[in-house]
C-alpha positions as a Python dict, from the first residue, in 0.01 Angstrom:
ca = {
    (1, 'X'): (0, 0, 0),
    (2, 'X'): (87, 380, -98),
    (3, 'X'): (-106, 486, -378),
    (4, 'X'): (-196, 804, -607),
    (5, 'X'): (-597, 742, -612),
    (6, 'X'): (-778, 954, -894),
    (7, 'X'): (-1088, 1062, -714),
    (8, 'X'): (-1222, 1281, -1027),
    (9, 'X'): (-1114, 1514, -1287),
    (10, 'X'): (-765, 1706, -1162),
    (11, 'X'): (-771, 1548, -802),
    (12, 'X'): (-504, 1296, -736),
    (13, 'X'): (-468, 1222, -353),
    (14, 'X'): (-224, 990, -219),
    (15, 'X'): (-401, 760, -23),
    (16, 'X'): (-318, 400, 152),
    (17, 'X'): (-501, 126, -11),
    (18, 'X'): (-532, -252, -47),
    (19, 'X'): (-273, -419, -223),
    (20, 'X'): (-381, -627, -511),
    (21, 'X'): (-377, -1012, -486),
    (22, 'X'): (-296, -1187, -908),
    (23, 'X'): (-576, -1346, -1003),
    (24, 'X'): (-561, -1646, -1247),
    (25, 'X'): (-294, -1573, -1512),
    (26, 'X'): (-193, -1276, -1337),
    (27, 'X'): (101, -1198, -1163),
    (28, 'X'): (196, -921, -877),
    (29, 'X'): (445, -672, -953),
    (30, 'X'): (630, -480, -716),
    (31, 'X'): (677, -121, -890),
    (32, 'X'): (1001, 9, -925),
    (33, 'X'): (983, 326, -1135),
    (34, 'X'): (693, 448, -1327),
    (35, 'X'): (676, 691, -1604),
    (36, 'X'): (425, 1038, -1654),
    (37, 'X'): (274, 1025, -1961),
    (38, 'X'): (76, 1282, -2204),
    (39, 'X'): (-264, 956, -2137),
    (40, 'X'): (-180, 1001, -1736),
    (41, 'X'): (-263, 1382, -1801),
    (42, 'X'): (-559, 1341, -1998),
    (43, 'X'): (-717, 1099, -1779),
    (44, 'X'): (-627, 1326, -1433),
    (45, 'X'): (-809, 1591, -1732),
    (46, 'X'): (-1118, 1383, -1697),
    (47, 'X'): (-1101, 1365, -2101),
    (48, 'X'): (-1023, 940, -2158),
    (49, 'X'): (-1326, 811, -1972),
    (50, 'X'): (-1312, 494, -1735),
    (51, 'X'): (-1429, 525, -1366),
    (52, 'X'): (-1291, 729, -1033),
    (53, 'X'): (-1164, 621, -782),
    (54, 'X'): (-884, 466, -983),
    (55, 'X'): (-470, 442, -996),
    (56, 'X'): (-338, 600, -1302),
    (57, 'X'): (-42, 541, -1452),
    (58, 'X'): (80, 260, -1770),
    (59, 'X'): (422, 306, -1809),
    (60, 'X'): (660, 112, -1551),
    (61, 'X'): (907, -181, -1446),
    (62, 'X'): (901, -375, -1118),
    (63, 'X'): (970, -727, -1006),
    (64, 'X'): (733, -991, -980),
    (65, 'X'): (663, -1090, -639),
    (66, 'X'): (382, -1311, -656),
    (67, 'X'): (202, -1507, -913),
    (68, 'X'): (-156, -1636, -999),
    (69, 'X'): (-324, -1958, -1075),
    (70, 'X'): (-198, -2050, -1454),
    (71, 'X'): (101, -1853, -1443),
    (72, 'X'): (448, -2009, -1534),
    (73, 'X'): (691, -1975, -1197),
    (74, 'X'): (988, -1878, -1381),
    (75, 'X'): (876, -1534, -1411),
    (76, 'X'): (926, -1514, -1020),
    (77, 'X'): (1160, -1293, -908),
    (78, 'X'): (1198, -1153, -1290),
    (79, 'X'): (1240, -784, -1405),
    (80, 'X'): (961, -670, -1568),
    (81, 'X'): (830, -395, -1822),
    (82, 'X'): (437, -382, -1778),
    (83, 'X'): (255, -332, -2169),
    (84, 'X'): (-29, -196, -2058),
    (85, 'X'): (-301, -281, -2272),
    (86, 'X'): (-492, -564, -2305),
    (87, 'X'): (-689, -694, -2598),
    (88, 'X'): (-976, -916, -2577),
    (89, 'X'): (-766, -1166, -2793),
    (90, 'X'): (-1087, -1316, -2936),
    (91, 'X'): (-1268, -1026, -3146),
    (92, 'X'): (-1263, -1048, -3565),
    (93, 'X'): (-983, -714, -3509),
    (94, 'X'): (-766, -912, -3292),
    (95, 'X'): (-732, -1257, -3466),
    (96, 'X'): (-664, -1003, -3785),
    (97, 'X'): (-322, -897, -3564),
    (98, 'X'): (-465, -561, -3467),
    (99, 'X'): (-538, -601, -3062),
    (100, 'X'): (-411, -203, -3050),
    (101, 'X'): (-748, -100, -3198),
    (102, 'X'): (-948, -403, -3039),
    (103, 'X'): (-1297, -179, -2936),
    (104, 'X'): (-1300, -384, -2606),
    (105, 'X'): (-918, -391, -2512),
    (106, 'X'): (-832, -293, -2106),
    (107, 'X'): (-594, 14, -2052),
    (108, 'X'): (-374, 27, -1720),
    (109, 'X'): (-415, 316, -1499),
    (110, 'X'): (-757, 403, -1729),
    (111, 'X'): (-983, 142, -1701),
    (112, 'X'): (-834, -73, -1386),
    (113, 'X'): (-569, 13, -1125),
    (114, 'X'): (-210, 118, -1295),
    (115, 'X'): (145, 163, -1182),
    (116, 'X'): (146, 481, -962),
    (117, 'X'): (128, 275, -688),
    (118, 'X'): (387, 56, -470),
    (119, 'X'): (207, -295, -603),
    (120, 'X'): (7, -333, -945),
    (121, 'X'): (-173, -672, -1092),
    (122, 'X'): (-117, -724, -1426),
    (123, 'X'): (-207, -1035, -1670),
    (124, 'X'): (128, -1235, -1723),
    (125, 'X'): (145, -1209, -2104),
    (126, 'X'): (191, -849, -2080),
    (127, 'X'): (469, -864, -1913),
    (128, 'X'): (869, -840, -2038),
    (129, 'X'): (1143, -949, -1904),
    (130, 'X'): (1426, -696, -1888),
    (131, 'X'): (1769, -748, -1957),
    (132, 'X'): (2056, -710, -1650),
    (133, 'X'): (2167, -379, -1833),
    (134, 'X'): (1890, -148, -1853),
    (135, 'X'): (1828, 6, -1537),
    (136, 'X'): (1434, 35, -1414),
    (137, 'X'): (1451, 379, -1534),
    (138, 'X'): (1533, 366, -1826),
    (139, 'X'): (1341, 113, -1887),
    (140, 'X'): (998, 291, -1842),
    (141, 'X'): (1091, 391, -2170),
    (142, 'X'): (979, 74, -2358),
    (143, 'X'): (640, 126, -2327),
    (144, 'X'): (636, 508, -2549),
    (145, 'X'): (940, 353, -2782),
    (146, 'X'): (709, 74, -2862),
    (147, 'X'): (476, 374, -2957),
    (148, 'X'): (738, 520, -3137),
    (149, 'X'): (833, 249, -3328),
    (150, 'X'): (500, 134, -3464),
    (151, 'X'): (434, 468, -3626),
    (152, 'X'): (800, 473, -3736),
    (153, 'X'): (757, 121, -3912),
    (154, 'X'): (471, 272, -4131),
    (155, 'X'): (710, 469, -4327),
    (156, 'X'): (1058, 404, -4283),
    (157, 'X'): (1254, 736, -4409),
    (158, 'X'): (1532, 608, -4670),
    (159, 'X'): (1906, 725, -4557),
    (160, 'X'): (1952, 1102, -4669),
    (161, 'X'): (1576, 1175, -4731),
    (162, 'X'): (1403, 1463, -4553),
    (163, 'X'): (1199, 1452, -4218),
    (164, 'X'): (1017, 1615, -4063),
    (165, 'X'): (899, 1558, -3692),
    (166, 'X'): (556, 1779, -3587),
    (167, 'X'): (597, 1816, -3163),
    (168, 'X'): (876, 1721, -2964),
    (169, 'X'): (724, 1579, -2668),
    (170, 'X'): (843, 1226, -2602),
    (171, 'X'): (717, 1048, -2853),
    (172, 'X'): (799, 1292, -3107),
    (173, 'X'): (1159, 1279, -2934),
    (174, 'X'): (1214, 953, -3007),
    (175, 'X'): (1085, 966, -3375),
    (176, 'X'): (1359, 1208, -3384),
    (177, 'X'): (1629, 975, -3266),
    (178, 'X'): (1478, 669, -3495),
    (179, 'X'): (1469, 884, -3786),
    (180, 'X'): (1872, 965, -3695),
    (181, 'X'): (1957, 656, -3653),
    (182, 'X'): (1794, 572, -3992),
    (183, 'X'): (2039, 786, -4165),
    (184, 'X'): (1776, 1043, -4281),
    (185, 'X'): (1796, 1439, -4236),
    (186, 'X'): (1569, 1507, -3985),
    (187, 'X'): (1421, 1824, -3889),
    (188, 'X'): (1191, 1933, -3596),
    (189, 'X'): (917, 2140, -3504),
    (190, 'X'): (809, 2202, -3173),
    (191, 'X'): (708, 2604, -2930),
    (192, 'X'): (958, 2460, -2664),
    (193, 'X'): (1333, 2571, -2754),
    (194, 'X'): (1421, 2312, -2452),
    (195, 'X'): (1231, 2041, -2617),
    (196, 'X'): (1429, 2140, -2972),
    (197, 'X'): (1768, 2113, -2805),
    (198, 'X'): (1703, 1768, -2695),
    (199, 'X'): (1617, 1718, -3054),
    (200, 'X'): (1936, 1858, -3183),
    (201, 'X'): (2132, 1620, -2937),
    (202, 'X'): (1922, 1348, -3056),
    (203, 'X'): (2045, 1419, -3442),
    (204, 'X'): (1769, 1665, -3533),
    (205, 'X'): (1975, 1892, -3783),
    (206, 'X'): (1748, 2168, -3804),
    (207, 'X'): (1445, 2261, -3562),
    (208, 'X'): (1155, 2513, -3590),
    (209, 'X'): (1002, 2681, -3294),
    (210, 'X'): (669, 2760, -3515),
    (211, 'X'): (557, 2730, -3918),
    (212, 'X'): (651, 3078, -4017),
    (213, 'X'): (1041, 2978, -3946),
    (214, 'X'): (971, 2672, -4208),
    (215, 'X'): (1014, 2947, -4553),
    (216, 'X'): (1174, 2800, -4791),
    (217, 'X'): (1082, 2473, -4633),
    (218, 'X'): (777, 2401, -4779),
    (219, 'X'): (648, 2088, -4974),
    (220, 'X'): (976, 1938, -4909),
    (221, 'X'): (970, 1697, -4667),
    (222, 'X'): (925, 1365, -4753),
    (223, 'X'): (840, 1165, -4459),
    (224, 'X'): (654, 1350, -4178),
    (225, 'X'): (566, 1206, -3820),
    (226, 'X'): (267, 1429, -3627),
    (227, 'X'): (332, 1342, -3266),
    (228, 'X'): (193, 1647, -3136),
    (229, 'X'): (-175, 1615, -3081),
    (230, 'X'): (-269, 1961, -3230),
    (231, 'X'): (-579, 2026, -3377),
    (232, 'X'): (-481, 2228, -3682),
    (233, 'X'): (-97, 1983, -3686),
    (234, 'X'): (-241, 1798, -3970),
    (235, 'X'): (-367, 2105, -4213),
    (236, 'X'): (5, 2239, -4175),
    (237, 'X'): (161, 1908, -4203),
    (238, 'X'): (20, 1866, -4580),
    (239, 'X'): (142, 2232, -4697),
    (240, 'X'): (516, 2100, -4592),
    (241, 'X'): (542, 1771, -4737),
    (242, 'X'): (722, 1658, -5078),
    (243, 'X'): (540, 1532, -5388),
    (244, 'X'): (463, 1169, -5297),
    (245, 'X'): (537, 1210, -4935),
    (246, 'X'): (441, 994, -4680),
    (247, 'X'): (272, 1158, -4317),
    (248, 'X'): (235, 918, -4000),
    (249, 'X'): (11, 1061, -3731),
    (250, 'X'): (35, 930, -3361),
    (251, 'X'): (-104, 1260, -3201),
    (252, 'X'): (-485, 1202, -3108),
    (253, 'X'): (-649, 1614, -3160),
    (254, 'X'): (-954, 1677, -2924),
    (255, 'X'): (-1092, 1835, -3215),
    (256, 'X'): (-1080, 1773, -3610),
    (257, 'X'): (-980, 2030, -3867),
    (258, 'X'): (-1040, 2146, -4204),
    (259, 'X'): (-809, 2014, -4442),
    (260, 'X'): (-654, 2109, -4820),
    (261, 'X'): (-796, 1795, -4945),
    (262, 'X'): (-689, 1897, -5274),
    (263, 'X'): (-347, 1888, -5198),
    (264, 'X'): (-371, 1560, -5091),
    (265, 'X'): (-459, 1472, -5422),
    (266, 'X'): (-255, 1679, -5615),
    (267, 'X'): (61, 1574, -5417),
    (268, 'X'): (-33, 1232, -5426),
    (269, 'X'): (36, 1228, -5028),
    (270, 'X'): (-20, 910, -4853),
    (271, 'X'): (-115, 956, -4484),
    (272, 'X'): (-110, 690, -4226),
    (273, 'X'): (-282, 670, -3852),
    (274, 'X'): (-26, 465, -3581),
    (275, 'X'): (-213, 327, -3274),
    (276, 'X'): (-57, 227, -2998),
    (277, 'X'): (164, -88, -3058),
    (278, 'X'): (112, -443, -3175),
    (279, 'X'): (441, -658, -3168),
    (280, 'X'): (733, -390, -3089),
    (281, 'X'): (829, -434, -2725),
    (282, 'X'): (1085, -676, -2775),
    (283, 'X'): (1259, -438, -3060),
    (284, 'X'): (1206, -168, -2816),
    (285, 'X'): (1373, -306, -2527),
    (286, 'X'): (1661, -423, -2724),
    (287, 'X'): (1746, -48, -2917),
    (288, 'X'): (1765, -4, -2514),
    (289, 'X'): (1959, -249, -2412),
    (290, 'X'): (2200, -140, -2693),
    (291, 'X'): (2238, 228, -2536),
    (292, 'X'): (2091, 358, -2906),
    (293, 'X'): (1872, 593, -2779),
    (294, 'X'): (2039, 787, -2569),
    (295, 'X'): (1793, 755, -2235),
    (296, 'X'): (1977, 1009, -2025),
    (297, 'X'): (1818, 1294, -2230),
    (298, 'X'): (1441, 1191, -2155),
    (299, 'X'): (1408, 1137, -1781),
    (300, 'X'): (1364, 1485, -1641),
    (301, 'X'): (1347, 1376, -1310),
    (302, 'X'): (1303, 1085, -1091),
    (303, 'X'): (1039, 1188, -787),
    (304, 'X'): (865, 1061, -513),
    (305, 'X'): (510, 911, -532),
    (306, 'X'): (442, 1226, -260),
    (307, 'X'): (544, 1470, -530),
    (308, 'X'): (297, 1349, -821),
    (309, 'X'): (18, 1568, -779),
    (310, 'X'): (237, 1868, -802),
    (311, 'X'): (393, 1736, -1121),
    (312, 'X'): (98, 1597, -1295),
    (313, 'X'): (-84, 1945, -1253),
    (314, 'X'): (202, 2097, -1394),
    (315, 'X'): (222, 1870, -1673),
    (316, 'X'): (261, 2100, -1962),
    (317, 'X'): (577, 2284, -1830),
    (318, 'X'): (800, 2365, -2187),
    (319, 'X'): (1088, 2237, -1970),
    (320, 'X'): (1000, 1895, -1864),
    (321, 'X'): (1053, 1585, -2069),
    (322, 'X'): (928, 1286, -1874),
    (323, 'X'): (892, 1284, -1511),
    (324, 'X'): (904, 965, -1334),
    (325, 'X'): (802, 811, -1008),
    (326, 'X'): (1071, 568, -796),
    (327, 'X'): (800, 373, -580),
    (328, 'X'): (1067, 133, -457),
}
């Protein structure tokens, strides 16, 4: 099969390699389009660990073409959005209902072959049936709304209350549109003015290209969602937000910062970390399914598996949203 092989830090080749056969409880999935995503960078970055020599990739919807020892044949011939990570299932963390943190979970397309590939072997619980009306796609958008919607469920903004969200990349995005369709006056912060006007069409009714345009803004905003990954997003984050207010941070910084810890206490701010996902993929695929999020605004472009060197390398272009890959 065609594949985008990861041979070491910032060298993606596409190469022709064995097509997986489904193990027990596994099932083969023909890839139909699969999402670039701020982990796919980082790994190509050589900064998430895991071996060479690997597929990239997590996010993406196929068909299931095959199936494995143990694995129900209705699925067959289904639809499928891949979740990509896989908990032990077994570990004290996991039987407590958080497998997103379990120490030993698999990732996709980090530690074993992902979706940037025409064929990927995945276990059968981690797959989801999609319904008739959400195109493949659109529907590689399941796997970041599930993101978006754990870290949204922490602190669920009241209708009319102030928020604020700290980087417009997808995720960030999509906190924006969750936030809008919550009722609550949302505001966004982000160095991209592209990024911001998806924002506004997403219900963002004010946006920031940088702090210094927040005067008059500050210790105001009641809910805040960091989705941007910054190293000093967090320090800036508690100067803006409200008496009692509530900050949910998805971003993962490469490096900590110094803090107003004081603040903290004097503002009585709860903050909140958001991993990953635990139960939201069905919730996800549904707001989908109900054309809620407005999908047409995200997919920047739909390329060939030929063309994902050049865009992974360019990952950071202020213009992009999320590119994705049609493999079939």
């Amino acid at each position: 099969m065609k594949a985008a092989l990861l041979t070491s830090p910032e060298r993606l080749e596409i190469s022709d390699i064995p097509a997986p056969l489904p193990q027990t409880g596994e099932v083969l999935i023909k890839v139909a389009v699969a999402g670039l995503c701020g982990s796919d960078y980082s790994k190509y970055l050589g900064q998430l660990g895991g071996p060479y020599g690997i597929v990239p990739g997590h996010e993406a919807t196929g068909t299931v073409v095959e199936v494995g020892p143990g694995v129900p044949g209705d699925l067959l011939g289904r639809r499928v959005a891949i979740q990509p990570n896989f908990p032990c299932g077994t570990c004290e963390i996991c039987r407590s209902g958080r497998g997103n943190v379990c120490p030993q979970k698999v990732r996709l397309g980090i530690d074993v072959n992902g979706v940037f590939a025409q064929y990927v072997s995945v276990p059968y619980r981690y797959v989801w049936p999609l319904p008739h009306e959400l195109s493949d796609a659109c529907g590689v958008l399941v796997e970041p709304l599930s993101v978006a919607l754990h870290g949204f469920n922490k602190s669920l903004p009241l209708p009319g209350q102030k928020v604020l969200v700290y980087g417009a990349g997808v995720i960030g995005l999509l906190f924006v549109r969750l936030a809008a369709l919550s009722g609550a006056c949302v505001s966004a912060l982000d160095p991209s003015g592209h990024r911001l006007a998806v924002a506004g069409e997403l219900g963002a009714s004010k946006t920031y290209n940088a702090l210094s345009e927040t005067d008059g803004e500050m210790n105001s905003f009641q809910v805040i969602y960091e989705a941007s990954g910054v190293s000093f997003a967090l320090a800036q984050i508690i100067s803006l937000a409200a008496p009692g207010g509530k900050i949910v941070l998805t971003g993962l910084p490469k490096e900590d910062c110094t803090i107003a810890a004081g603040m903290l206490v004097r503002k009585e701010l709860s903050i909140q970390g958001s991993m990953i996902y635990t139960d939201e993929f069905r919730p996800a695929i549904n707001l989908l399914a109900e054309g809620l999020i407005k999908t047409e605004l995200f997919i920047s472009s739909l390329i060939p598996l030929e063309k994902l060197p050049g865009a992974i390398a360019d990952f950071r272009s202020p213009s992009r949203i999320k590119d994705a890959v049609k493999l079939s």
